[in-house]
N, C-alpha and C positions, 0 to 999 in steps of 0.2 A: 504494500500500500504506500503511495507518495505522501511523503513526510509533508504534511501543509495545515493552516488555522482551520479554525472552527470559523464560523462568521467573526466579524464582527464585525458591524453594526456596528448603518445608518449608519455609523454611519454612526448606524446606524447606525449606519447606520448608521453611517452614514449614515449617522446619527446622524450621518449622520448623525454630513451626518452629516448615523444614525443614526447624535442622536438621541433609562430606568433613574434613581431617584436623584433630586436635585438641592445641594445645601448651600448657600453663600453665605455671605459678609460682605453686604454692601459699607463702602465707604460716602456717607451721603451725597449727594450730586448740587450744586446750588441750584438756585432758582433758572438760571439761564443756560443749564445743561441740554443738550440734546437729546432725544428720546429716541433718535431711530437711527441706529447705527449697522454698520457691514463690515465683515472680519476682512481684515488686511491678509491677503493672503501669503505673502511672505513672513509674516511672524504670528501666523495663526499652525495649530496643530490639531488632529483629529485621530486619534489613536486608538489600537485596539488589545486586548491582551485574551490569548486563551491556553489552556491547560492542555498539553499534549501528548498523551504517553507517559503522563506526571509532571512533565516539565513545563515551564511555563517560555511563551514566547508574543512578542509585540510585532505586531505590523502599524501601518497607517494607510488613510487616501491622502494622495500627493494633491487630488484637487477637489476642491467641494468650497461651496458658497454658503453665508450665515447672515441673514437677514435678522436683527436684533433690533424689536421693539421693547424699550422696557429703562425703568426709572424707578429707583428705590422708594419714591415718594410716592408712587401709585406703580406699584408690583402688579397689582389685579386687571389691570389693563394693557400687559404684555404680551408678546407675539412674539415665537423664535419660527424663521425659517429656514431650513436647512438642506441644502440638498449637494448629493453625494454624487461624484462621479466612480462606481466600482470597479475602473478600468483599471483606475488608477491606485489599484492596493499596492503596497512592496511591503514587500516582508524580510526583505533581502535575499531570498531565495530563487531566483529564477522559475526553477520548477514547480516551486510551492506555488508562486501568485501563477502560473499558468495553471495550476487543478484549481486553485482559488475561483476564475472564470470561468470556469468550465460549466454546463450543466448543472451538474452533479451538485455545486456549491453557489454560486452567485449567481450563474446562468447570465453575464453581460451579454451575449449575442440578443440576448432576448428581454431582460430587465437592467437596461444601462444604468441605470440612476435609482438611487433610494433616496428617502425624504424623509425630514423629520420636523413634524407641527406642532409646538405648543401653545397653548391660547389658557391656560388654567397656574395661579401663580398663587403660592401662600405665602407670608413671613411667618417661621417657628423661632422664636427665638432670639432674632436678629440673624437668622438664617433662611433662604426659599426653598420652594417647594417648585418643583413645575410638572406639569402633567399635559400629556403628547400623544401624540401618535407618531411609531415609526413604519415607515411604508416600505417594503423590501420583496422583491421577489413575486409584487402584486399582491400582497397580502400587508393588510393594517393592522397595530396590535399597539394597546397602549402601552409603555414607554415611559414610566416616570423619570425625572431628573434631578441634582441634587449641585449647587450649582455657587461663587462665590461672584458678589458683581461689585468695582470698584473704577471709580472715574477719578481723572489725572488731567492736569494742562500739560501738554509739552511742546514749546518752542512754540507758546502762544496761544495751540490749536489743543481743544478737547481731544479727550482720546476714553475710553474703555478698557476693563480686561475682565471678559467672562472666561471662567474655571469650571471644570465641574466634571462628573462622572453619572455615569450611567449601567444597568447590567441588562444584557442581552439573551434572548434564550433563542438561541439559535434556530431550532428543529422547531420553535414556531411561526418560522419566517420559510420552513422547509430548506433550511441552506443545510444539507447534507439530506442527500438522494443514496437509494441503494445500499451499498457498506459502509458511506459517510454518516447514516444516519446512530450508528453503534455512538453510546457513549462513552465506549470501555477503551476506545482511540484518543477520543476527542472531547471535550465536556461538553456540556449544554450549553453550562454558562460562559458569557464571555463579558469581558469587563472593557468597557468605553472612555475612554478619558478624552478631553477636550479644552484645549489651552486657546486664547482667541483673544488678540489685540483688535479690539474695534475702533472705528473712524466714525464721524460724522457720516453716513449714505448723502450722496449727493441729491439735492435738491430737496432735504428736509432741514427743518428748521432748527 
């Protein structure tokens, strides 16, 4: 059997990403913050971690976009959009991200992109909450998030930094077909981390 991850997700999974629970630490934002931000893709990350054979190993997507509504001051009227491109996993493996695409596991010939929606925001704490949906493989499956939100000036210009993690259950997104689907390989679970310097989005205020 080819040595290769379990999903992950969104991303999702690609997360999003795709993309389970969400905690932060906002650093409060002033009154004249911006609300609607998009991940800087050169200093954004979307990462994924799964258990292999006992061993634990990390991949990422190289590309995926993060649509980021949201404001410590009203949490409850946040929006993350997220969407994933699964061509783009490395794992460092060559062969691994080639079974990764394949059918059998992410099936990109046929679901290029995974998505991840959250519209549902709580503060525990002085920590969030975010509740989602991740979309993978044509299948929707809630997705909670767990997540840290803190806003910076630099060199004049507002900036952001969303943090956070998420967990993935693979085989409900059907990402392991046929002998991929054993979890005595591969775990179920797989674990999402997501690092993400956001910008003002152009043409929001």
């Amino acid at each position: 059997m080819t040595r290769l991850p379990a999903l992950l997700l969104v991303g999702v999974l690609a997360g999003v990403p795709c993309l389970a629970p969400m905690v932060a630490h906002a650093a409060g934002p002033t009154a004249a913050a911006p609300s609607a931000w998009t991940a800087d893709p050169a200093r954004s990350t979307l990462e994924f971690t799964f258990v292999q054979a006992g061993a634990k190993s990390t991949g990422r997507f190289a590309r995926f976009t993060a649509n980021i509504d949201f404001t410590a001051a009203n949490p409850t009227a946040g929006h993350f959009d997220v969407n994933i491109d699964l061509g783009s996993v490395d794992t460092r493996d060559k062969d691994r991200d080639t079974q990764l695409r394949a059918p059998e596991l992410f099936d990109v010939m046929k679901f290029p992109r995974a998505q991840y929606e959250a519209t549902a925001f709580v503060e525990k704490n002085g920590a969030y909450e975010g509740h989602g949906k991740l979309t993978l493989r044509g299948l929707s499956r809630d997705v909670p998030v767990t997540f840290t939100f803190e806003t910076a000036t630099e060199s004049g210009q507002p900036v952001a930094h969303l943090k956070g993690t998420a967990t993935v259950k693979r085989l409900q997104f059907g990402v392991g077909q046929g002998e991929w689907k054993s979890t005595e390989w591969i775990e179920d679970d797989v674990q999402v981390a997501f690092d993400l310097r956001l910008q003002p989005r152009a043409g929001s205020k």
